[in-house]
C-alpha positions as CSV (number, residue, x, y, z in Angstrom):
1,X,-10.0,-2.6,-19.4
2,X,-9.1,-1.7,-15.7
3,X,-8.4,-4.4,-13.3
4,X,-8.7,-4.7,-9.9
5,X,-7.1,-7.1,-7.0
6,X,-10.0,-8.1,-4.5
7,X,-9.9,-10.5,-1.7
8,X,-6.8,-12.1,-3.7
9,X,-8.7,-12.3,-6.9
10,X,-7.9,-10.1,-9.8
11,X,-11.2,-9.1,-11.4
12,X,-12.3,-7.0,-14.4
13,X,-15.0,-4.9,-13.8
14,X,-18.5,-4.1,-15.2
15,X,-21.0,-1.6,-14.9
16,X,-24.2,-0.9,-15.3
17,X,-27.3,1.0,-13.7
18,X,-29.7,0.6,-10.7
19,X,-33.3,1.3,-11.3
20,X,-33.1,5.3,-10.4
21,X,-30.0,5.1,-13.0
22,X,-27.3,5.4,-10.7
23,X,-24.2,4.1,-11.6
24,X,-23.6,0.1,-10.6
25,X,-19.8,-1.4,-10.3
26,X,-19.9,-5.2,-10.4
27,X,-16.7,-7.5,-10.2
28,X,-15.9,-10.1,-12.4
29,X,-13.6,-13.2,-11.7
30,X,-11.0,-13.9,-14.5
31,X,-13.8,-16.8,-15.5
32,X,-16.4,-13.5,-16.2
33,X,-18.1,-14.5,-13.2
34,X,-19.7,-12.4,-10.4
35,X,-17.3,-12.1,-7.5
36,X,-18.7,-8.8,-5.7
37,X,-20.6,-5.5,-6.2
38,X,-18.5,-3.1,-5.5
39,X,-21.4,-0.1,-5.1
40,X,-24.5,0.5,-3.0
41,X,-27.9,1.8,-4.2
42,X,-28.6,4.5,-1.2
43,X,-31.3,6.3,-3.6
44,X,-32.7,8.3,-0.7
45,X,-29.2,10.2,-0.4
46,X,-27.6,12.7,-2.4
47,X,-24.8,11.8,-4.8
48,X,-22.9,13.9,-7.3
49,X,-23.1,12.6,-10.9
50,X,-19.6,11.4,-10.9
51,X,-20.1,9.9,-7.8
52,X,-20.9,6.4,-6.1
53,X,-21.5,4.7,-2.8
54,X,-18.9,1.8,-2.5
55,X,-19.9,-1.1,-0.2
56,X,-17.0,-1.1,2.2
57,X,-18.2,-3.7,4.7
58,X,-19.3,-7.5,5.3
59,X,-17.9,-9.3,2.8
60,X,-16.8,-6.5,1.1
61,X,-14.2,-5.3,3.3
62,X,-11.3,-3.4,2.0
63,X,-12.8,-3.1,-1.2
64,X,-12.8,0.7,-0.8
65,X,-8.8,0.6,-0.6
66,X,-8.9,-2.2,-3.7
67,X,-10.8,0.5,-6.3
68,X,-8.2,3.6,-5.2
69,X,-5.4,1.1,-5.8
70,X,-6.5,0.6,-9.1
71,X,-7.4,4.3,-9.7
72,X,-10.7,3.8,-10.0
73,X,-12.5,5.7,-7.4
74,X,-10.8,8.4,-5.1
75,X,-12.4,8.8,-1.7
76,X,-14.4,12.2,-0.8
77,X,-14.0,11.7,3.2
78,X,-17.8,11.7,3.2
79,X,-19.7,9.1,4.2
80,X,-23.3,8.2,4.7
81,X,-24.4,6.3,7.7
82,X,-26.9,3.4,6.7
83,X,-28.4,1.0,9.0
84,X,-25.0,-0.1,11.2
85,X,-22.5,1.4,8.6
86,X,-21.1,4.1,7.2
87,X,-20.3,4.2,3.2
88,X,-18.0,6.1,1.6
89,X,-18.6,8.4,-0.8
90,X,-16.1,8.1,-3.8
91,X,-15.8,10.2,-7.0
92,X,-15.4,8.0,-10.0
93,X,-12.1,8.2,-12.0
94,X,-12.3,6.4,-14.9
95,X,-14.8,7.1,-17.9
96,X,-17.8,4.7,-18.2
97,X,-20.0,3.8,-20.7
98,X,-23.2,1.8,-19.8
């Protein structure tokens, strides 16, 4: 199982699916608790099957930089401007199963 090091935690990930089915990244402290969701439900925007929004702000800063350490997203340079934000667009790089 991929890990990745967020905010100084090292967390395991899980995923699962928002209501329209899009893929949903959740991070897991080494207890199995939540830490962070790592994704965004934008459902009115257009996103490639392998693709997700990842939730680069608030108290999710740098978590954009955390997943491409880990080689789990790559960024696409798009982005998608959402209230005061933008989020970046990322293609997924590791295989899921939900």
């Amino acid at each position: 199982m991929k890990k990745v090091m967020f905010a100084g935690e090292l967390c395991s990930l899980q995923f699962g699916n928002y209501g329209n089915g899009r893929l949903s990244i959740q991070l897991a402290d080494r207890h199995g608790e939540p830490y962070g969701r790592a994704t965004v439900n934008l459902p009115d925007e257009v996103l490639g099957e392998d693709e997700v929004f990842i939730k680069d702000y608030s108290e999710n800063e740098g978590m954009l930089s955390a997943l491409i350490e880990a080689g789990i997203v790559a960024d696409t340079g798009r982005r998608v401007r959402t209230g005061y934000v933008e989020v970046p667009v990322c293609k997924l790089l590791v295989a899921v199963m939900v």
